[in-house]
Each structure stands twice: as structure tokens, then as C-alpha cells.
Backbone as JSON Lines, residues from 0, in Angstrom:
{"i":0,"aa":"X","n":[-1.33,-7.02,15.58],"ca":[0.09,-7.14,15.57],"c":[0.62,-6.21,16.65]}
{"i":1,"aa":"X","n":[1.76,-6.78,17.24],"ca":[2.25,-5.81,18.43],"c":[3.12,-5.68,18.06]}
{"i":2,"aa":"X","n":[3.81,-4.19,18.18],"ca":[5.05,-3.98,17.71],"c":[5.95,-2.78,19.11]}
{"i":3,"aa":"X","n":[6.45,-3.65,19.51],"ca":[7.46,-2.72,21.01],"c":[8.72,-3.15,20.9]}
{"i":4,"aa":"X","n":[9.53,-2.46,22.05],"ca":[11.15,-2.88,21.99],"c":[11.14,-3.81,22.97]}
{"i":5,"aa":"X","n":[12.17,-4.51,22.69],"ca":[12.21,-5.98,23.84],"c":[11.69,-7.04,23.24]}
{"i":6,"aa":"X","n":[11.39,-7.77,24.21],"ca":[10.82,-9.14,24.22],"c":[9.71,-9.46,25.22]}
{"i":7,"aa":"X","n":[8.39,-10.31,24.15],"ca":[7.48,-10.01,24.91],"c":[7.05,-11.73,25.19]}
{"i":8,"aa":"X","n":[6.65,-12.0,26.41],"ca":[6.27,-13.54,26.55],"c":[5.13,-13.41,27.03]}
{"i":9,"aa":"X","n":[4.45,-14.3,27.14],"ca":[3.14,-14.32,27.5],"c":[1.92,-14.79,27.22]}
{"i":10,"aa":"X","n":[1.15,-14.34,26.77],"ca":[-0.18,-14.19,25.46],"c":[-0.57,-13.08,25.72]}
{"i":11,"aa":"X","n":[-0.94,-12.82,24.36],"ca":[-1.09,-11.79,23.77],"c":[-2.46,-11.26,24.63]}
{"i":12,"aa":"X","n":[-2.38,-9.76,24.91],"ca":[-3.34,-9.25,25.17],"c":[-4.39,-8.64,24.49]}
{"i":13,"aa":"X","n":[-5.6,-8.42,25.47],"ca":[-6.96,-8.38,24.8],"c":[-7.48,-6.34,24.43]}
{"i":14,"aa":"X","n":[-6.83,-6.1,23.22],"ca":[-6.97,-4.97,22.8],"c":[-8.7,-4.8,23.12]}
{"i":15,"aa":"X","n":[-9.32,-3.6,23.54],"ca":[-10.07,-3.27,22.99],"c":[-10.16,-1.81,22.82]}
{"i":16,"aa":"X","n":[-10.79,-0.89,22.24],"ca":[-11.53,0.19,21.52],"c":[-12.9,0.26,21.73]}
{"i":17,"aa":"X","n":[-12.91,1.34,22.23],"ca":[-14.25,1.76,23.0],"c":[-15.08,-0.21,23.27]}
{"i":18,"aa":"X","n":[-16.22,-0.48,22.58],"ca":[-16.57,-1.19,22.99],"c":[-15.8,-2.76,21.96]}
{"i":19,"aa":"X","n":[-15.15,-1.96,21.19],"ca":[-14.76,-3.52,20.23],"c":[-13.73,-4.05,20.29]}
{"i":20,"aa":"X","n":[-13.21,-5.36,20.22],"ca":[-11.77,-5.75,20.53],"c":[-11.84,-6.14,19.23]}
{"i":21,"aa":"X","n":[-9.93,-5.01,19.29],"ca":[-9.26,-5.48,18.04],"c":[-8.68,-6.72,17.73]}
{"i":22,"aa":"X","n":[-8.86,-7.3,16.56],"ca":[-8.03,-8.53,16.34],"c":[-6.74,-8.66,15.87]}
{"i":23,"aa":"X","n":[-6.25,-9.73,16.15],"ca":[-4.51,-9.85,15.9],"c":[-4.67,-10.62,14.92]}
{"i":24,"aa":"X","n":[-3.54,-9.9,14.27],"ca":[-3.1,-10.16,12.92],"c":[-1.79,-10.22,12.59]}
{"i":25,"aa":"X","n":[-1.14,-11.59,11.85],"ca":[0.37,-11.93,11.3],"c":[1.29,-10.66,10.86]}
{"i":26,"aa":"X","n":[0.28,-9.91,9.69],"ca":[0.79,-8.72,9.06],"c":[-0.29,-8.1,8.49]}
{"i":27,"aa":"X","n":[-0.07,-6.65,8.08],"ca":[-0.59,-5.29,8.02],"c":[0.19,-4.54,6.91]}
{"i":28,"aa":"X","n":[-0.44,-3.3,5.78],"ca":[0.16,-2.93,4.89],"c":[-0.11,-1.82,5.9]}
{"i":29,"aa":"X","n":[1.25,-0.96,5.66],"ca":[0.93,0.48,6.38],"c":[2.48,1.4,5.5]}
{"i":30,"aa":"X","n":[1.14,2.41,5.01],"ca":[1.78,3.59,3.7],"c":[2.47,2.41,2.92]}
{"i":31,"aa":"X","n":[1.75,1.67,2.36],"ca":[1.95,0.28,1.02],"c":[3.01,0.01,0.91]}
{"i":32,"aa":"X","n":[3.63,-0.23,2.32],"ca":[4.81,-1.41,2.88],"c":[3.58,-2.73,3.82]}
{"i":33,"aa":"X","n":[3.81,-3.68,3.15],"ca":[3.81,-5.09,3.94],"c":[4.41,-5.16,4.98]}
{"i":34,"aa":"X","n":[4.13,-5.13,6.45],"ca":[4.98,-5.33,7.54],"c":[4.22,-6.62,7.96]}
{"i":35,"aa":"X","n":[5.15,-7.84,8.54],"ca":[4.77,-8.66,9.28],"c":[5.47,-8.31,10.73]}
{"i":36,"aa":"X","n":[4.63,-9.74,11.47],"ca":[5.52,-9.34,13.1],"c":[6.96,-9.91,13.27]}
{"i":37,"aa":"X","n":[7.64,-10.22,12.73],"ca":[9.24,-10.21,12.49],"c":[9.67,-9.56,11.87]}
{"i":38,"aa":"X","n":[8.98,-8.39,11.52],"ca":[9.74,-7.12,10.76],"c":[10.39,-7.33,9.29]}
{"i":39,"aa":"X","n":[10.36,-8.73,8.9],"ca":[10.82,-8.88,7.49],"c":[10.15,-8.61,6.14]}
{"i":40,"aa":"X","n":[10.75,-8.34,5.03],"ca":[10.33,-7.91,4.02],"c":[9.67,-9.19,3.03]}
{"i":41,"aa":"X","n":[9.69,-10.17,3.57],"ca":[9.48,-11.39,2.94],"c":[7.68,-11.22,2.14]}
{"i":42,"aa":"X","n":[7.21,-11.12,3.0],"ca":[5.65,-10.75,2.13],"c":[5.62,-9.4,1.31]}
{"i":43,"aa":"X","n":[6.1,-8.72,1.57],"ca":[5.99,-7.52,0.69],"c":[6.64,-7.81,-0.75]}
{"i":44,"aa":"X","n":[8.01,-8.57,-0.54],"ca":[8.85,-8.93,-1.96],"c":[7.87,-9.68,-2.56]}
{"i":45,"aa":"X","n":[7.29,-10.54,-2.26],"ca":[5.9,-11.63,-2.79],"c":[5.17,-10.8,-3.33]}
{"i":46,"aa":"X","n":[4.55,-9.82,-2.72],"ca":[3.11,-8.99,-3.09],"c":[3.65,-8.36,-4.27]}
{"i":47,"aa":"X","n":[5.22,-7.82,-4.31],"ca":[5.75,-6.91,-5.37],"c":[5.98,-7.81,-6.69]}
{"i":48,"aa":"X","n":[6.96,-8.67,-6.33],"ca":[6.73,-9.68,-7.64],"c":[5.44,-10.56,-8.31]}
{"i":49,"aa":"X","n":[4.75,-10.31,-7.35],"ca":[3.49,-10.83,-7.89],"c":[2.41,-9.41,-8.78]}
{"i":50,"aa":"X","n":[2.76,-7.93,-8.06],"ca":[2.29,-6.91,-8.96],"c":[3.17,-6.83,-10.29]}
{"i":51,"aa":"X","n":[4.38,-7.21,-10.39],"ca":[5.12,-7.11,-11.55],"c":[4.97,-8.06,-12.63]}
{"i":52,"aa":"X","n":[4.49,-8.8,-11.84],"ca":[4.69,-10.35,-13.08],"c":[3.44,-10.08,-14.04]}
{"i":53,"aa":"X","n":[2.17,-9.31,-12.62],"ca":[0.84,-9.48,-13.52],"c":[1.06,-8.19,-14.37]}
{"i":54,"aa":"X","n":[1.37,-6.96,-14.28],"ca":[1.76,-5.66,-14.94],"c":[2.86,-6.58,-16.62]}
{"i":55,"aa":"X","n":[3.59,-7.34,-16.54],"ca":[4.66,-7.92,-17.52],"c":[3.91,-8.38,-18.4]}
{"i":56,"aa":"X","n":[2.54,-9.13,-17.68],"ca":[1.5,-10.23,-18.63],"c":[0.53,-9.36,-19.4]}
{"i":57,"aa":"X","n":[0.09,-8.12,-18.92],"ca":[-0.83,-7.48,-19.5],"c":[0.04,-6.52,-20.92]}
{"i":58,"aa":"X","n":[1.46,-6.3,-20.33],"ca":[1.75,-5.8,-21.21],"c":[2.42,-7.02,-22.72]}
{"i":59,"aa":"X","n":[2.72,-8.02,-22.5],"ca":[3.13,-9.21,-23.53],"c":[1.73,-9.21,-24.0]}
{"i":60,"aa":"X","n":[0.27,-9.44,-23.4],"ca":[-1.05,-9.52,-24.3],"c":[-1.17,-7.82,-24.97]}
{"i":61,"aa":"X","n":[-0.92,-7.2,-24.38],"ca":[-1.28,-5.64,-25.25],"c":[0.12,-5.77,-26.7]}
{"i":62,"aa":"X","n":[1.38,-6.38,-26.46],"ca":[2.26,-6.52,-27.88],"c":[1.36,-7.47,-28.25]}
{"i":63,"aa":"X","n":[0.89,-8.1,-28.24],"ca":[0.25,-9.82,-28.9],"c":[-0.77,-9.28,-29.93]}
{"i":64,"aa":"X","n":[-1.48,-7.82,-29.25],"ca":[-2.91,-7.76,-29.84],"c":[-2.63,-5.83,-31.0]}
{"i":65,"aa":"X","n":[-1.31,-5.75,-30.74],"ca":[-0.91,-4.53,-31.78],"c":[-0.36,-4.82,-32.92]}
């Protein structure tokens, strides 16, 4: 993922690190924020309602089984 100010056209360039090239990627969790490359929160709200829903279910089976 590239993240700079402006606007970038082109194709994307060929990262590498010492001998390995990094791969590009849509989005990245960094300090357990979801960032994609449009900067929107759209996958992270997903990942969150999807940790909440499953946290809601475990707790409706833990009332079910007291």
C-alpha cells in the first residue's frame, strides 16, 4: 500500500528490501486500525461489527447454558 500526499499515476512501483520485494496490498491493520488505500473506515467498521456480533453470540450461549 502506498500512502503519500498528492496524486499518484502510473504503476505502482517495485518495492524492494534488501534482497526481497515487498508486495502490494488493498489494506493493512496498523496499531488495530484497518487502513485501506482510500483511507476509509469501511473495513475496519466490518471487522468491528463482525468482533461484536461474535462476542453478543458467545455471550446469549453462556445465558442459554446458566
Amino acid at each position: 500500500m502506498l500512502i503519500h500526499r498528492g496524486s499518484f499515476t502510473g504503476p505502482l512501483p517495485l518495492i524492494t528490501i534488501g534482497n526481497v520485494n515487498v508486495a502490494w496490498v488493498c489494506d493493512t491493520r496498523l496499531l488495530g486500525i484497518t487502513i485501506d488505500r482510500k483511507l476509509t473506515w469501511a473495513n475496519h467498521l466490518k471487522e468491528l461489527r463482525n468482533n461484536v456480533a461474535n462476542i453478543l453470540n458467545l455471550l446469549k450461549e453462556c445465558m442459554l447454558f446458566s
